[in-house]
N, C-alpha and C positions, 0 to 999 in steps of 0.2 A: 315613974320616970316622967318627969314636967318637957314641955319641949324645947325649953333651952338647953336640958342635956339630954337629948333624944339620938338614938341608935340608930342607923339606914336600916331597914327590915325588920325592923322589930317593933313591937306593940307599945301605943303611946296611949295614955288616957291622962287629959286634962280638962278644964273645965266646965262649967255645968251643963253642957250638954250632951254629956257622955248619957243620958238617961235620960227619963220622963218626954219623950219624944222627941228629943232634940237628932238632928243628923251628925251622923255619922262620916267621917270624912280622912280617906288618905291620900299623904300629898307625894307625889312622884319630880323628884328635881336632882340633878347630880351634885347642886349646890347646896351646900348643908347652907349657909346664909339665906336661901332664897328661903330653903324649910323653914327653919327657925323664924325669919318674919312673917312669912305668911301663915303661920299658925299662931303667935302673935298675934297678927289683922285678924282672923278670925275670931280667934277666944274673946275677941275686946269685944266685940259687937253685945251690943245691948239694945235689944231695937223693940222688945217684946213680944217681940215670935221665939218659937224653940231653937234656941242655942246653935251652934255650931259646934263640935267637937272632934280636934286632929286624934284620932284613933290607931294612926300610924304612919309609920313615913319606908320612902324607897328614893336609895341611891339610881336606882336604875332600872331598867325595863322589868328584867325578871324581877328583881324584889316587887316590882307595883304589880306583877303578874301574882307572885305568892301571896302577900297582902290581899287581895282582892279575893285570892281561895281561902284563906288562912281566917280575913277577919272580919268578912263579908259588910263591906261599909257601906254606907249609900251612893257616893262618891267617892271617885278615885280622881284628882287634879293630877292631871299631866303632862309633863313637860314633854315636847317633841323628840328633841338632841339631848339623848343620851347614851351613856356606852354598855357594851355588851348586846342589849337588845331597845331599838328607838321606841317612841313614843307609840308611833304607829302601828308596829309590829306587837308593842305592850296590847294597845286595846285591842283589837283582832284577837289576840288570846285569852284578854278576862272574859268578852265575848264569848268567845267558845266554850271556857270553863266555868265564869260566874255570870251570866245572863241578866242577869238582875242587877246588878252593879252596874253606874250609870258612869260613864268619861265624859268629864270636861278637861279639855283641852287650857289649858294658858301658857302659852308661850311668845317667844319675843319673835319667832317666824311666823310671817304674814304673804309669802309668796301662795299663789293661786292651787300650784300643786300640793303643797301639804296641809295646806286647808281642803283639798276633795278630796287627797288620799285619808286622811282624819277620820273622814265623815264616810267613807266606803268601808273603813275599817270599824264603824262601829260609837264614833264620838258622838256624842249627843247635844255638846257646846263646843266654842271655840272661840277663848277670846287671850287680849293680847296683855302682855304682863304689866304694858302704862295705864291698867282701867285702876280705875279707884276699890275701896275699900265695898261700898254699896255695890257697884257692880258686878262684882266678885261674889259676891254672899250670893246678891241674887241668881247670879248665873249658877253656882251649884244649887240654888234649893228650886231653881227652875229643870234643872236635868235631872231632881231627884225624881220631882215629881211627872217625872215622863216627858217636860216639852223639849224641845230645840233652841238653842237661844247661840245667837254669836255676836261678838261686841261690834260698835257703830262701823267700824272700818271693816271687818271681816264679812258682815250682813250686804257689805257695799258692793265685793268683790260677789259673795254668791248671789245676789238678785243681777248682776251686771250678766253673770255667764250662764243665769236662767233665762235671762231675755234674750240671748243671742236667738236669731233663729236655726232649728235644727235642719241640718245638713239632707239634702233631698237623696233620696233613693236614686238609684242608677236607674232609669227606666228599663233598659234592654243592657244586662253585663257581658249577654254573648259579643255585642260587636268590636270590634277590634278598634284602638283608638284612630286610625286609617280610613276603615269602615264609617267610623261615629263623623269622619270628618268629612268623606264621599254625602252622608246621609243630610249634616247640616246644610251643605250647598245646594243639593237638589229640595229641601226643604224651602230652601230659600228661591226656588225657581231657575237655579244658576242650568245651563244648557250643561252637556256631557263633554262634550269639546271644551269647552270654558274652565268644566271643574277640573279639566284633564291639566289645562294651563295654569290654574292658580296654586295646583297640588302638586307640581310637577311631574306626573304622573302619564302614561303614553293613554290614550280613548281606549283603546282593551283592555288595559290595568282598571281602567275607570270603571265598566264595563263588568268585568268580571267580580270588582268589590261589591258593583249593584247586585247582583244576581246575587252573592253571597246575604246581603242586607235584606233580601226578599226574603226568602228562605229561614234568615233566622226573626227576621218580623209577623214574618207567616200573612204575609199580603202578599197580590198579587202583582201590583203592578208600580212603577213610580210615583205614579198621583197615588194610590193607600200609602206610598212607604211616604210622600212626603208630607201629606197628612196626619199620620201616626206622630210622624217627627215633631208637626209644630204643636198638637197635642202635648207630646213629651215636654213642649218647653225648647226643643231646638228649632234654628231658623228666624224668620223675621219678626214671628208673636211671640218671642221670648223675655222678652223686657217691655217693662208695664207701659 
């Protein structure tokens, strides 16, 4: 069966690099058009490296899940948005069942969440379906061979929200947002009467949040807890 009449789930062998070390490769898309040309693009390549070879195709999640048990490719391409079971749900399961089976991802979704849910579920590329014919080759025979690869605009988004910087720890999560805000002020030098007036709050309400902020700082007195504080990062030496 050539892939211009190829079957969803069922076994395709076409050109020469079904063998002699060429890879192995099936494509996951609900659009029989999108198959048929992208197996097209690939069998054309002539670039004198081993071959490319569509070895089989899937309508949908579960068939790129059985494919990937069934005909153990190097590559499984796949589509995000599809019915029955999505893309992402797909790889997460060749994962668990074929290991060794590597997912690139091509698809026309470029939103941040399904490019990390992708990549948490097991994808090893991820690029978008306007790359070119080169880009594409290479990007499966880069996730054959074990690396990572995502196209110019997808690389852009994950190095953008690797640089972000990560979120600080709570220092102390006993205190009560109340408490955390009695603690900033006296941090800050603010008098007990003052912070009574800025928090609304009566001088014993004030008073009694202290003793509770001692107690769970495990200091003794306002100078360690306001200390502790601007250590923490709360109070006046909080910004550079």
């Amino acid at each position: 069966m050539d892939a211009q009449q190829e079957e969803p789930g069922r076994e395709v062998r076409s050109g020469d690099g079904a063998g002699g070390g060429g890879l192995r490769v099936v494509l996951a898309d609900d659009h029989p058009v999108v198959r048929t040309g992208l197996a097209a693009l690939l069998e054309s390549v002539r670039d004198g490296t081993p071959g490319v070879s569509v070895v089989g195709v899937a309508s949908d999640g579960r068939e790129a899940v059985r494919a990937a048990v069934t005909l153990r490719p190097h590559v499984v391409v796949m589509d995000i948005r599809m019915p029955d079971m999505n893309g992402v749900e797909a790889t997460r399961e060749i994962g668990r069942l074929a290991p060794a089976v590597a997912v690139l991802m091509l698809t026309m979704v470029e939103e941040d969440d399904s490019v990390f849910a992708a990549m948490r579920a097991g994808a090893r590329g991820y690029v978008l379906k306007g790359a070119g014919q080169d880009e594409i080759v290479r990007a499966i025979r880069s996730v054959a061979a074990g690396e990572a690869i995502f196209g110019p605009g997808v690389a852009r988004r994950v190095l953008g929200q690797l640089s972000r910087p990560l979120p600080q720890a709570d220092p102390c999560p006993a205190l009560t947002p109340r408490e955390r805000d009695v603690l900033t002020l006296i941090a800050a030098g603010t008098p007990n009467a003052s912070v009574a007036a800025r928090l609304g709050l009566s001088p014993k309400t004030v008073s009694n949040h202290m003793s509770a902020v001692l107690a769970k700082l495990g200091v003794a007195d306002r100078t360690e807890a306001a200390a502790w504080a601007r250590e923490a990062g709360l109070g006046p030496t909080a910004g550079p």
